[in-house]
N, C-alpha and C positions, 0 to 999 in steps of 0.2 A: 648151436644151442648149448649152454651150459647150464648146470643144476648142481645141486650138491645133493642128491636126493636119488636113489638107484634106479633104474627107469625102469625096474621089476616093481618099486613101490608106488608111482606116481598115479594110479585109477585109482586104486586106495588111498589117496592122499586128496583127489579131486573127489572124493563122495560118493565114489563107485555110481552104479546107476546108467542110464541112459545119457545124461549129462557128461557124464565123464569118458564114455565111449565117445561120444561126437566132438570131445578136445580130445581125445587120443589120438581118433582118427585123422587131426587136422594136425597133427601135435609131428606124427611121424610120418606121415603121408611124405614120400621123397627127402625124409632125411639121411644124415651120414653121420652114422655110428664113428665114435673115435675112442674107445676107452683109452684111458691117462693112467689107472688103476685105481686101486682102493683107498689109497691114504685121501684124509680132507684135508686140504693145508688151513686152514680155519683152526680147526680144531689143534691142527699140529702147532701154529704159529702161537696158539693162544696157550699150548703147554708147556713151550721153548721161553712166552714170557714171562710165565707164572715164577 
């Protein structure tokens, strides 16, 4: 899975709630954590064009 989004932020970003527990749950249930780091390349790419 990829996001640009920190996965410390994402139940707050789903509406918090019960709702966003049960995508959580489903979200990380048997995933595999890969941190890449912190830069966004989004964000870098688009200040390298500017």
């Amino acid at each position: 899975m990829f996001t640009q989004y920190a996965k410390k932020d994402w139940h707050q970003r789903l509406g918090s709630g019960v709702h966003a527990d049960a995508i959580m749950d489903r979200i990380v249930h048997r995933t595999i954590w890969i941190e890449t780091g912190g830069t966004n390349m989004r964000e870098h790419t688009a200040d390298n064009a500017a």
